[in-house]
C-alpha positions as CSV (number, residue, x, y, z in Angstrom):
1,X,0.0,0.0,0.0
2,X,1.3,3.2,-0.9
3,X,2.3,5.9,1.6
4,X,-0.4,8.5,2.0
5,X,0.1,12.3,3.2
6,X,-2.0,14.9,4.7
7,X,-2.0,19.0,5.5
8,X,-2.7,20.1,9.2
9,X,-4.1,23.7,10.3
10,X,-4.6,24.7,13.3
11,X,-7.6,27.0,14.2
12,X,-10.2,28.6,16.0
13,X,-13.6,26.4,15.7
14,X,-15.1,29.4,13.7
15,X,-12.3,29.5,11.5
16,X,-12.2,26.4,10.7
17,X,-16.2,25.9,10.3
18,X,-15.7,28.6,8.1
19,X,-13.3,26.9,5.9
20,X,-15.4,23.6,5.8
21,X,-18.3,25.8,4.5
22,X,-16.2,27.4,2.0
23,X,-15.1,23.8,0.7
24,X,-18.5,22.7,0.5
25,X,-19.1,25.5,-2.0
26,X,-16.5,24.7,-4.2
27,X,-17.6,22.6,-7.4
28,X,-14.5,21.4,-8.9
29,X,-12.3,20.4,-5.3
30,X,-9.8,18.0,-6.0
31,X,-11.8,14.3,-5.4
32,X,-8.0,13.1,-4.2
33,X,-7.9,15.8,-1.6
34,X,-10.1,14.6,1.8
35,X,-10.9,17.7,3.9
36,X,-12.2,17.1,7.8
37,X,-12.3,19.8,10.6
38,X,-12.7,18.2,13.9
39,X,-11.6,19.0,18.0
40,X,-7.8,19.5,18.5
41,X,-8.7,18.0,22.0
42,X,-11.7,16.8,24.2
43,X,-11.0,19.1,26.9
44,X,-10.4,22.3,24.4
45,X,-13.5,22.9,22.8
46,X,-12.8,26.1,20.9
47,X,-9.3,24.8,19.7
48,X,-10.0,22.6,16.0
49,X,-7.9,21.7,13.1
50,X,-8.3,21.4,9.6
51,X,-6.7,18.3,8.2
52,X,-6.8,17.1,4.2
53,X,-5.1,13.3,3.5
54,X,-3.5,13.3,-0.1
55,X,-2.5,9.8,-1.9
56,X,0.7,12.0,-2.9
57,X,2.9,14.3,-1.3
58,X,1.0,17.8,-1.4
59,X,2.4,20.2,-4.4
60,X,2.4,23.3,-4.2
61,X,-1.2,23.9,-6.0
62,X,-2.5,21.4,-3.3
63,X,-1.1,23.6,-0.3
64,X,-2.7,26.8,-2.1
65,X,-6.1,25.0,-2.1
66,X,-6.3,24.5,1.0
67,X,-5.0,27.3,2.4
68,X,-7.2,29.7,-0.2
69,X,-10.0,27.8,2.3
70,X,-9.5,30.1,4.9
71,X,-11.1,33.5,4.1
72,X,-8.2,35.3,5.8
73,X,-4.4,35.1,6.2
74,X,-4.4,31.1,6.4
75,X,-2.9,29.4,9.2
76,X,0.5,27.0,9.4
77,X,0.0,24.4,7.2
78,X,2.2,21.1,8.6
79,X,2.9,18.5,6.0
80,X,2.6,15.1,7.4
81,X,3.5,11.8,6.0
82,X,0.9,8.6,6.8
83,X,3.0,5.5,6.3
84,X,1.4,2.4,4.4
85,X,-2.3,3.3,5.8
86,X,-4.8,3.8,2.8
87,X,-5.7,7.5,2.6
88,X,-9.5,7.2,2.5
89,X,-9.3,4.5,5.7
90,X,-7.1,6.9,7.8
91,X,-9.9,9.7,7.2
92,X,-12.9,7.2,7.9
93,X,-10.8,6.7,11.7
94,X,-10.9,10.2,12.4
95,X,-14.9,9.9,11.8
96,X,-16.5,8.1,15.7
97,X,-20.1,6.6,15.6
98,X,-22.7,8.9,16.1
99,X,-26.0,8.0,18.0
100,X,-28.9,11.0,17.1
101,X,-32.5,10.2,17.6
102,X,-33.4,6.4,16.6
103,X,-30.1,6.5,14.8
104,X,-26.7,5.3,14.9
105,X,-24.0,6.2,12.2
106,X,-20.7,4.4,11.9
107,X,-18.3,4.0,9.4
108,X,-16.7,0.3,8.3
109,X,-13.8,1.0,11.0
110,X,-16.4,0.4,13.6
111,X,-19.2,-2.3,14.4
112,X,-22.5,-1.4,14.4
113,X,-24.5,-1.1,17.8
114,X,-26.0,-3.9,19.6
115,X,-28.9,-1.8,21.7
116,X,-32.4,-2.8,21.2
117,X,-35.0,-0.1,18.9
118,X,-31.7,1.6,17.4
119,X,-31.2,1.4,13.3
120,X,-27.8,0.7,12.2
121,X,-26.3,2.4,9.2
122,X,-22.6,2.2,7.5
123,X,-21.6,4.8,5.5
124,X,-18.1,5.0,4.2
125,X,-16.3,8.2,4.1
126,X,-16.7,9.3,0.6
127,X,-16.4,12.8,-1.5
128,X,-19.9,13.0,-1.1
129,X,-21.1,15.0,2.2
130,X,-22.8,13.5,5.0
131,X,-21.1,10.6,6.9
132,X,-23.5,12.0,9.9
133,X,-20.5,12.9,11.8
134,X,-21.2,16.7,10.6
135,X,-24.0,18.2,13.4
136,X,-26.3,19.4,11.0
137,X,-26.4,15.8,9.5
138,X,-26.8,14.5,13.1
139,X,-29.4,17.4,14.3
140,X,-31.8,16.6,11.4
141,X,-31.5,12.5,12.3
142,X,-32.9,13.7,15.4
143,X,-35.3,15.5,14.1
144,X,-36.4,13.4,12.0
145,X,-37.0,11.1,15.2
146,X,-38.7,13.8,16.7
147,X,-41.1,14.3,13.5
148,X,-42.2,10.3,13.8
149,X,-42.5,10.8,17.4
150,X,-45.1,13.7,17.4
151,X,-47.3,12.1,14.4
152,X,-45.9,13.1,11.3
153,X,-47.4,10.7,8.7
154,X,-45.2,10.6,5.4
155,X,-46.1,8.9,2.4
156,X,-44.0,10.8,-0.3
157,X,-40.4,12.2,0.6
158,X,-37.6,13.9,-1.5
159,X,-34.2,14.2,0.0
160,X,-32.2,17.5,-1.7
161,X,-29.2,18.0,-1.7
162,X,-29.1,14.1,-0.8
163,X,-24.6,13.5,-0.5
164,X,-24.3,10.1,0.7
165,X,-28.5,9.3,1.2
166,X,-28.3,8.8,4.9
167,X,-31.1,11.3,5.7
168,X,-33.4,9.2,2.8
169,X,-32.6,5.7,4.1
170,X,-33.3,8.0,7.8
171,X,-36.6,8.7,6.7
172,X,-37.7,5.4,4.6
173,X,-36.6,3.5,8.0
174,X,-39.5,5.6,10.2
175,X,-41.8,5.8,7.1
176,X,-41.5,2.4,5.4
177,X,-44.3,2.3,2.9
178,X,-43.5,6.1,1.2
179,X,-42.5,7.0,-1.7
180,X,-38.8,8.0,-1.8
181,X,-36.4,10.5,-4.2
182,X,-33.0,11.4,-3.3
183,X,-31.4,14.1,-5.3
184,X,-28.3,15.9,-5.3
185,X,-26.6,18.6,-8.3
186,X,-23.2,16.8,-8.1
187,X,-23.2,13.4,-10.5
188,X,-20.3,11.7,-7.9
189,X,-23.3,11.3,-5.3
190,X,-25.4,8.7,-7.6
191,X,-23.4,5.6,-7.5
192,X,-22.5,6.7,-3.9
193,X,-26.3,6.6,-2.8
194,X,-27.1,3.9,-4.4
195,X,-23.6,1.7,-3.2
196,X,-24.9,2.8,0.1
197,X,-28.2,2.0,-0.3
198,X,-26.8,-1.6,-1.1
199,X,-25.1,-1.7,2.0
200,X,-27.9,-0.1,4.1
201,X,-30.6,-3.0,3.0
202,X,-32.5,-0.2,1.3
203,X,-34.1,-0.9,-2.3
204,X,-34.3,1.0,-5.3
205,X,-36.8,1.7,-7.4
206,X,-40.4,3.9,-7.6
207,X,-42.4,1.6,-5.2
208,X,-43.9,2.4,-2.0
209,X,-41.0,1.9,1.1
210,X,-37.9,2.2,-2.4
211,X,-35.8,5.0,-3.2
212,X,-35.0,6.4,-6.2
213,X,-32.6,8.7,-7.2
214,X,-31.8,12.2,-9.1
215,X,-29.0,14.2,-10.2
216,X,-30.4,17.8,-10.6
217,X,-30.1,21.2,-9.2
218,X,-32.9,21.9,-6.5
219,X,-36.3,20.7,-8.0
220,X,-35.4,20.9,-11.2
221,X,-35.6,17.2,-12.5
222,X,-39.0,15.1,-14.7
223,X,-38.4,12.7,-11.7
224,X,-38.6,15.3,-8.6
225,X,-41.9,16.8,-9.8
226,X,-43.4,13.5,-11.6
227,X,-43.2,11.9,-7.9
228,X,-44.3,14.9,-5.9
229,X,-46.0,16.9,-4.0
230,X,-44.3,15.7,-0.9
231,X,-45.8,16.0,2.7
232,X,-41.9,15.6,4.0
233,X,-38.9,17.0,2.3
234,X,-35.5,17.5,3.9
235,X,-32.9,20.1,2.5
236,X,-29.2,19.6,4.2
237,X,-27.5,22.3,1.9
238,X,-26.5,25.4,2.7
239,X,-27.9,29.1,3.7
240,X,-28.0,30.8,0.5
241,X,-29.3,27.7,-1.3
242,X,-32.0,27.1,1.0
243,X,-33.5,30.8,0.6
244,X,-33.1,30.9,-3.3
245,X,-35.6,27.5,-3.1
246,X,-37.7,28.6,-1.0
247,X,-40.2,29.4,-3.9
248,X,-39.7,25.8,-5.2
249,X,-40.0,23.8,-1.8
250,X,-43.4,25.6,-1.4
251,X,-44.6,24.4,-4.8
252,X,-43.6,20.6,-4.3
253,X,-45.0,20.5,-0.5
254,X,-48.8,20.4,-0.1
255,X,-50.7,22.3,3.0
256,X,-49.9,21.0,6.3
257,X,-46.6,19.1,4.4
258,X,-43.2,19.1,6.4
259,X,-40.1,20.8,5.2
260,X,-36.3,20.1,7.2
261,X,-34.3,22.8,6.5
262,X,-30.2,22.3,8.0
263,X,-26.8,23.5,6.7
264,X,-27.9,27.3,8.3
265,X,-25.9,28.4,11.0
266,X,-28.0,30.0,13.7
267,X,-26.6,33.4,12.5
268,X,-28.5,32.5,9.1
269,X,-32.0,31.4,10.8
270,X,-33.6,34.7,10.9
271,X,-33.2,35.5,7.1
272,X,-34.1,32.1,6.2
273,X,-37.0,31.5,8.4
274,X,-38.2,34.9,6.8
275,X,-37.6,33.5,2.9
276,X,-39.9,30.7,4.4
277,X,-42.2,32.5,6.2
278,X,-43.1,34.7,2.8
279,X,-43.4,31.5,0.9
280,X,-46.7,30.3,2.8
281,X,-44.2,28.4,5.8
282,X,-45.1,27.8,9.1
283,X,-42.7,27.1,11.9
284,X,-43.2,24.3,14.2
285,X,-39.8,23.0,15.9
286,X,-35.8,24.0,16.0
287,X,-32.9,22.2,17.2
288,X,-29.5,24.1,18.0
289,X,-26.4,21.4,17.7
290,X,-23.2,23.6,17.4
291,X,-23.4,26.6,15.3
292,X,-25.7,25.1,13.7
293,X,-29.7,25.2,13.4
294,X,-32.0,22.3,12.4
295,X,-35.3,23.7,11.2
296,X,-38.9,21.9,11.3
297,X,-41.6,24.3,9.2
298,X,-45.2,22.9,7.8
299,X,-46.9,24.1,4.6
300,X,-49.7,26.7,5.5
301,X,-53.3,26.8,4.1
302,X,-53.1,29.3,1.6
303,X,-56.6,30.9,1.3
């Protein structure tokens, strides 16, 4: 196995947040180059680093990139070698199980959990986003819980902005017998859903309790409107993103449909609740994890 290397930055949390944002806003990132921010320690919060695993020593285009993450002046960036240990593996061990809501997300590097009435699922660590390590992924899983828990009767879901699936196969787990879409603008996330799907025990296809899948930006796919309206549809994107489709989300969800909104940081919440509000959106529920807000809104009656 060939050696691996990576780039280290060390950060404030913010700073570093801030440069995880900016990467996921990048279209054309380097697939070789895997970037994770995580705690420089358990017992210093506030103190993160950056870290990106190369299968090649970094060149000097690759240290630009991802120091031209930072918005600023960039911090040290420490060039580390990874001996024999597959690049993709070594950033799958920096990812621990999570356990949010009903659910409990691990990657192959760890066994799934044994407790009674929790639901198991793998996912790799891929170029596609959302392992479920990242809190917004984790906040809507519990929200998502929480939705099942207080009544919420799905038959038809769409997933936007999908990355790996996990919040699809989420919701087809609570609402077995719906209608399922999973949809996402970059082409790498198809064959990533549906590998995981494969590993998850979750079916493909346009029946009741299957998912099917669509490469499109926002609602803007034959498939995405030919299986709608939806009476739940969960958006894990991104601020700016979520406000411009506003409009669209209220066309494809019906009165007293549920919309999961996530990818906001609580600094964002005001201006996107208002997008949603002026788009005929009530709000029901919120959960803070982090920075980060997890938004539950339901379709008004529009007289």
């Amino acid at each position: 196995m060939a050696d691996s290397w990576k780039l280290v930055a060390h950060a404030p949390k913010r700073v570093v947040q801030a440069a995880l944002l900016a990467h996921d806003e990048i279209d054309e990132w380097d697939p070789e180059i895997v970037v994770a921010g995580h705690e420089s320690a358990e017992d210093r919060p506030d103190e993160w680093m950056l870290e990106a695993w190369l299968p090649r020593v970094p060149r000097k285009a690759d240290r630009a990139a991802v120091a031209g993450l930072f918005e600023k002046r960039a911090p040290d960036l420490k060039v580390e070698k990874v001996p024999a240990i597959d690049w993709v593996t070594e950033s799958q061990r920096a990812v621990a199980p999570i356990r949010a809501g009903r659910f409990y997300v691990h990657t192959p590097d760890h066994p799934p959990s044994d407790r009674l009435n929790v639901t198991n699922f793998e996912i790799p660590a891929s170029q596609a986003f959302g392992t479920g390590q990242h809190a917004t992924t984790a906040g809507c899983l519990a929200m998502l819980s929480a939705m099942k828990r207080r009544g919420v009767i799905a038959r038809n879901i769409a997933d936007v902005g999908s990355g790996t699936g996990l919040l699809a196969f989420a919701a087809l787990r609570l609402w077995p017998r719906a209608h399922a879409v999973a949809s996402d603008i970059d082409p790498v996330c198809a064959p990533v859903i549906a590998g995981n799907a494969a590993r998850n025990g979750i079916a493909l296809g346009a029946r009741r309790g299957q998912l099917a899948i669509a490469v499109t930006s926002g609602m803007d796919d034959r498939l995405l409107r030919e299986c709608g309206p939806y009476d739940l549809l969960t958006a894990n994107i991104l601020a700016g993103p979520l406000i411009e489709l506003a409009p669209d989300f209220a066309d494809a969800v019906p009165p007293r449909g549920n919309l999961l909104l996530a990818g906001l940081l609580t600094t964002q919440e005001r201006a996107v609740r208002g997008a949603y509000r002026a788009a005929g959106f009530a709000f029901v529920e919120r959960l803070v994890n982090g920075d980060w807000s997890i938004l539950w809104l339901r379709r008004r009656f529009v007289g």
